[in-house]
Each structure stands twice: as C-alpha cells, then as structure tokens.
Residue, then its C-alpha position, 0 to 999 in steps of 0.5 A: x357645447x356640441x364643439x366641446x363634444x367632439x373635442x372630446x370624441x376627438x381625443x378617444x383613441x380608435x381602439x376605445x371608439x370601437x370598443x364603445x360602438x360595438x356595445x351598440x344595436x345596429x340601429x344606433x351604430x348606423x346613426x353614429x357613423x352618420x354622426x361622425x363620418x369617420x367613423x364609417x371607415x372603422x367598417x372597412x378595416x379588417x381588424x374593427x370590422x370583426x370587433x362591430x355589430x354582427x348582426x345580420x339585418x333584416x327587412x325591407x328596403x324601399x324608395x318614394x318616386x321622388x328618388x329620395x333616401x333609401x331606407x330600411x324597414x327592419x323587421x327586428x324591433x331594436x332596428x326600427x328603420x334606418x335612414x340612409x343605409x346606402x349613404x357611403x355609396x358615390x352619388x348616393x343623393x342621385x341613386x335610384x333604387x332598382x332591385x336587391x338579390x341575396x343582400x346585393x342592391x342594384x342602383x341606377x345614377x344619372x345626373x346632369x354631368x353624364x351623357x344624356x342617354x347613357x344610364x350608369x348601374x351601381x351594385x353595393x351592399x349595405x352591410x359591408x359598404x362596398x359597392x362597385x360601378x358598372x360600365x355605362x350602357x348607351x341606348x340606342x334611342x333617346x327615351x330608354x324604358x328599361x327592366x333590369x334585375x340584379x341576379x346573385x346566388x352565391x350557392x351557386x357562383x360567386x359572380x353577379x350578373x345584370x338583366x337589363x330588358x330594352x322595352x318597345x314602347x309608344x306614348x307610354x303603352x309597352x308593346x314588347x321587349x326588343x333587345x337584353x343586355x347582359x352584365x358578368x361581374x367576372x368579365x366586367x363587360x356588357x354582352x348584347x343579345x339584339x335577338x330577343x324579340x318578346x311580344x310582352x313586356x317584363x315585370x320588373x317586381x317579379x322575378x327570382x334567381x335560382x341555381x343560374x335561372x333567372x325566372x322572370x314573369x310577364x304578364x302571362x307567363x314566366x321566361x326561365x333564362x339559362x345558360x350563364x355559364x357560357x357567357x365567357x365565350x360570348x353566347x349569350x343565355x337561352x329561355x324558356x317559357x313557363x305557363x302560369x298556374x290556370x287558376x292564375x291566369x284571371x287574378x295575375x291580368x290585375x295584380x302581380x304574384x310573387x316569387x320566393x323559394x324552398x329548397x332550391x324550388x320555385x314556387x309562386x303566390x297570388x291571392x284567390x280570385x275571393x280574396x279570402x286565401x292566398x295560394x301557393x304553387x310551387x313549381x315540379x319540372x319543366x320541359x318542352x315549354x310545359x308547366x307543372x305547378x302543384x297547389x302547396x298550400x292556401x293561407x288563409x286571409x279571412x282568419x288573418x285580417x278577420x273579415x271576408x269583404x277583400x274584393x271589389x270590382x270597379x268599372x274602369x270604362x265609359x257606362x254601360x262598358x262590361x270590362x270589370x276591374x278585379x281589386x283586392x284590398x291587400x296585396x302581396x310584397x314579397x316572400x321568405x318562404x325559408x322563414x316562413x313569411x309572407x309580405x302584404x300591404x294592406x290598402x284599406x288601412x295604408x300598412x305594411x304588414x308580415x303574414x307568419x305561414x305557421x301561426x296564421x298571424x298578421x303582424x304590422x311592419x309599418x303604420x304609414x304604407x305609402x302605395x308609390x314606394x316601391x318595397x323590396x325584401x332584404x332577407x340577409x347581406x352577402x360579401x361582394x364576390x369578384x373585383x374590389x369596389x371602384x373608386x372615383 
C-alpha cells in the first residue's frame, strides 16, 4: 500500500504537486516536505516559491540540553508545533542552537570529523531554507566557554555579524571575559579584539540589536557595542557601559530581565521585588557611562495569574547562613513589545505562557514547559542578506 502511494505521488507533475501544498497550512506543508524529501526544494525554486504558503510564522524556537530536534512552538493555533524546522541545514542532527535575531538562527556544529578545538557557526533561516557556513574559529585554550550572539537588523544594514564572547573561567566559576571575535557576513572573516578585558562575564539570553548597538547585559550592567561600520577597515567596535535600573539591581542578582523594543528604543523588563507586577523600563539617552531608564509601565501579575504568593526566599547555605535566595514562581522569556506580548513560564504549573499588555490576560502556549530547554522568540523570518548560502 505505502509503495502504491508514492507510485502514485510519482506520477503528479510538479505543477500539480504545487498546486495541491499551497492549499495547505504551513503546519502541514512542513510535514509534506518531510514526507517526501523532494518536495523540499519546490522552496528554493523562484517560480513555486511564490505559489507556497506565505505565511509569516510566529513563535518560539527551543532546544533540550541534549542537543536534539529544534522545534518551533508556533503561536497561531493552525501551526501547533513544528518538528524539525531546521532539517535541510548540513549536519542538522549535530546543530546546537544558539541564538535567533530578526528571523535569522545561529547554530553551532561540532562532531568528531572536525579539529577538536575548532568550533564551526551556521547561520540560516527556517522560512527560506538558506543557510550559510561560517569560517572555523581556533580557540586558543583547549576548554573554550563561549557567548556568542547573532546580530541582524535588516532596517539598519543588510549584513549579519557574530559576537562571539571568550569567557576566563576555572572549574566552572566565570571570572571574566577575556577576549571577542567578531564575524561580518560582507567580509565573511572573523576580526579579533584580544583588548577587551571585562571583569564580568556576558548573558548569553539578554541581549538586543538595535540600529547597529548591540546591547548586552551581564550580571549588573548593560555593554552597548558600536562602531560596526568601521569593521571593513579593521577596527574593531567600541563599548559603553549601561547602569541597570536601581530598582533592578536586587531582583536581576537572582533572575535574568529581558530586552525588546519600541520604536526603535531599548527598553528593559523584570519582575518586582513582590512578584506581584513586572516592570517595564525603557531606556531615554545615554552618555559618559550614565543611564536614564524611565518606568513605562507595570503589568500586573496578581490579576493575570489570580493569586499573589509568587515569591519565596530559600536559604542556599549551611544553617544559621544569612545569604537568602530570592524565587519567583514564573519567569520572563522573552518579549514583543510591537505586538504587545509578554513571555513567562510559569514553574509552578510547568507552562509556557503568553501575557497580552492590552487585555491583561494569560494565555498557555505549551502545557509541558520543561525548565532545561532553552526558548527563544521568533517574532518573523527575514531573507538571508549578502553571499548565496554555502554548500558542502
């Protein structure tokens, strides 16, 4: 029976085989190309390409610890969750996901046919099933603990760049950042910056590129990376540094805030000291290493969830210690401030949830949150700018 089936799909012409997959959802059409591999390059071809499903996804692409499938947690109902949205890419079964920006993913492959200390970037994009290798980086110690952020805004420029953060550490405790590498999709080389000498070292889940700034926060502060433009001739880019909101400082020693943007301005959220709301700053100007962060608004929680016991405070040391853990039982993921979302996992209940700014209202994303998976918004896909994609 199934050899009877594809006999039959055989014989369809591609124009008919179009025709039928762009009646479908996204959802669907994902699993089709699966089905029948050669489907997939109906993607690629510039006339079918315009005859396929159109439809901009959106949602939140996440990976276990295990460096398994990559799937997409879409927020429209007919997309459910994709499996495998990054399956055309070369050694997809060896990617680890890394970080998304504007619709472009960032992907890290190692596998035992590469030099052992050599670490290989893939950058793609899911909607278009390009995706381009990056040249081999060649750490200069033989345990590399890295941070390395894609950074795409196609208002601003047509090219990508890599941050890609060398981290000082012994047995396991960050002591600093020691050196960045810095990736132009337009050069397609790696420039060194071996002065950077941070005595903190980088959140890798909260960081935002804006206009040519990368802002980046570590654990007290917020680095503002400029000067990309001046790349082409060697230099590498400049930073500045951001002072977190005072009423950040004791909350942000526990738990990560998180970036998003508002026409064209930073702005910053994190949960109350109480739990009860999540506050949002966004930033005025900066200059001369001051901060002018200015309270947008608070959302409030105790309405959302309909309770009010969200923090707890747990004793991480010996008896009789006084050094008090701050907990909250939900947590911020990510944000889309243009479309007035919010982002929480809710650790009591194990979901993944969706804050709506204007009704107030929580809706569940995903029933089966796990907390070691590493979730990252997709709020739409962009063509891949500069070179065509590699092949090998």
């Amino acid at each position: 029976m199934n050899f009877h089936k594809e006999a039959t799909a055989a014989k369809l012409t591609d124009d008919i085989v179009v025709d039928i997959l762009s009646r479908l959802t996204y959802r669907d059409f994902c699993r089709c190309k699966c089905a029948y591999k050669a489907w997939s390059a109906f993607s690629s071809d510039p006339d079918y390409c315009k005859k396929l499903p159109k439809k901009v996804t959106t949602g939140l692409l996440y990976q276990g610890h295990n460096n398994s499938a990559i799937p997409l947690v879409s927020l429209s109902q007919d997309d459910g969750e994709i499996d495998g949205i990054l399956a055309d890419v070369p050694h997809y079964e060896h990617l680890e996901f890394l970080d998304c920006c504007n619709g472009l993913v960032l992907c890290k492959y190692r596998s035992r046919y590469s030099s052992p200390h050599a670490c290989r970037f893939i950058v793609c994009n899911p909607a278009t099933r390009e995706w381009r290798i990056l040249p081999d980086t060649h750490p200069t110690t033989d345990d590399p603990h890295y941070v390395t952020i894609l950074a795409f805004d196609p208002s601003w420029s047509p090219q990508f760049y890599i941050f890609n953060f060398h981290l000082m550490h012994h047995h396991g405790l960050i002591l600093g950042t020691s050196k960045l590498e810095i990736f132009q999709s337009e050069t397609s080389t790696w420039l060194v910056d071996d002065t950077l000498d941070l005595n903190t070292g980088i959140c890798c889940r909260t960081h935002l590129f804006i206009s040519g700034v990368l802002y980046v926060a570590t654990r007290y502060e917020v680095l503002a990376f400029e000067g990309l433009g001046a790349m082409s001739d060697g230099v590498p880019p400049y930073h500045q540094t951001i002072s977190l909101p005072p009423e950040a400082s004791y909350v942000s020693n526990f738990t990560r805030g998180c970036f998003g943007k508002s026409s064209g301005i930073l702005h910053y959220v994190l949960p109350h000291e109480d739990g009860h709301s999540i506050i949002v700053w966004y930033l005025d100007d900066y200059a001369y290493n001051l901060s002018n962060w200015t309270v947008k608004c608070q959302l409030n929680m105790t309405d959302a969830f309909g309770r009010d016991d969200f923090v707890h405070y747990d004793n991480g040391g010996d008896e009789g210690d006084v050094n008090w853990f701050w907990n909250c039982d939900y947590r911020v993921v990510d944000l889309d401030l243009e479309r007035e979302l919010v982002f929480l996992c809710d650790q009591k209940a194990k979901k993944l949830l969706s804050y709506n700014i204007s009704t107030g209202k929580l809706n569940a994303i995903e029933d089966t949150f796990q907390w070691h998976h590493y979730y990252v918004y997709v709020p739409c896909y962009s063509q891949l700018p500069a070179q065509e994609p590699s092949v090998e």
